[in-house]
C-alpha positions in Angstrom: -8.0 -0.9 9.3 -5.5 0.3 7.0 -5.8 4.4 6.7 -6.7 6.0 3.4 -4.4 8.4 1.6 -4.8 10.8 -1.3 -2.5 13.6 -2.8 -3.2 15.7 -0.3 -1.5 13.9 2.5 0.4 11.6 0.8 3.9 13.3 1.6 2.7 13.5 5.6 1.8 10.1 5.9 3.8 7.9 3.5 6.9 10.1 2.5 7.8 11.6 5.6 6.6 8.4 8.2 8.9 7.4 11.2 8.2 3.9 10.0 7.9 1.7 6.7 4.4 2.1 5.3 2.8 -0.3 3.1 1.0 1.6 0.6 -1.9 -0.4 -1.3 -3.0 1.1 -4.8 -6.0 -0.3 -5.4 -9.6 -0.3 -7.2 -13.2 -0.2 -5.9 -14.2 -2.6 -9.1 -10.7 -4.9 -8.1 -12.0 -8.6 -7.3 -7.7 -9.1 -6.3 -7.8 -6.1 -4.5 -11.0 -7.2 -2.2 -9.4 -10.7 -1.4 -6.3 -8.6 -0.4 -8.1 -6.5 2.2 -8.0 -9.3 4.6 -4.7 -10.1 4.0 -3.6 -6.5 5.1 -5.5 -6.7 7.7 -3.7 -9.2 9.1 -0.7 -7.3 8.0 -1.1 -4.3 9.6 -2.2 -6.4 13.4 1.1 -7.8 13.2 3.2 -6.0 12.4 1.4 -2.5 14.2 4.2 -1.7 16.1 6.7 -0.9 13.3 4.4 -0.8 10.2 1.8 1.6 8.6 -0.3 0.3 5.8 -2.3 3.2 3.6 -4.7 2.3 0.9 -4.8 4.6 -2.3 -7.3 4.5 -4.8 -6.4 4.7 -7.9 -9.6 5.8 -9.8 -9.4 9.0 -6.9 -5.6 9.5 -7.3 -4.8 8.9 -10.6 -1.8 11.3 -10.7 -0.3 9.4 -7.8 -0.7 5.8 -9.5 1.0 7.7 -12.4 3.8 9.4 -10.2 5.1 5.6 -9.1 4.4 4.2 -12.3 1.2 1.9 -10.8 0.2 -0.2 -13.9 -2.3 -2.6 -12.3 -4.0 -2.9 -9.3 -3.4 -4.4 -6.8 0.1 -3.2 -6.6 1.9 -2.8 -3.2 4.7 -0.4 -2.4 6.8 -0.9 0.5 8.1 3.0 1.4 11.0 3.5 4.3 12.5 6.7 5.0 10.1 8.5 1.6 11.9 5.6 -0.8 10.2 2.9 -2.4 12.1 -0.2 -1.0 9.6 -3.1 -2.4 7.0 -3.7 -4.9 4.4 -6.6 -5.2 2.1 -6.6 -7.8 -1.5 -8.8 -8.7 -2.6 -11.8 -6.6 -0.7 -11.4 -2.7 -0.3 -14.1 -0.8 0.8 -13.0 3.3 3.5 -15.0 2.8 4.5 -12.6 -0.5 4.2 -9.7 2.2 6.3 -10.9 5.2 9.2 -11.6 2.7 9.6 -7.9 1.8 9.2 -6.6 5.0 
């Protein structure tokens, strides 16, 4: 299960990972964002070895949905080596996520 994130440890755990982390800004109240959960899931089994996926709410962590400019949720950021390298955004398909990665 993909790892929550907030402020706090966002630099630790996305910025300064030895691998590519998939960060997941999301909403409690998100009907998208619950259909995506699965997806990531799925994700995160396959591609464990060389991928972290986070989860950040963005009701909690408002300041870092501002930061990288989050204007809906879902909204995915693909981070490598503390850079944003990919962003996906609304309804995610798997197929959407492989392609990035």
């Amino acid at each position: 299960m993909a790892a929550r994130v907030n402020a706090q440890d966002f630099e630790n755990e996305v910025l300064k990972s030895d691998v590519p982390v998939l960060a997941d800004f999301y909403s409690d109240s998100c009907v998208p964002c619950k259909r995506l959960s699965p997806v990531l899931a799925d994700v995160e089994d396959e591609y464990s070895d060389r991928l972290k996926v986070v989860k950040i709410n963005i009701n909690f962590d408002a300041e870092l949905a501002q930061k990288y400019e989050v204007q809906a949720a879902p909204t995915l950021i693909l981070f490598k080596d503390g850079q944003e390298t990919a962003r996906l955004r609304g309804t995610i398909k798997k197929s959407d996520i492989t392609e990035i990665l």
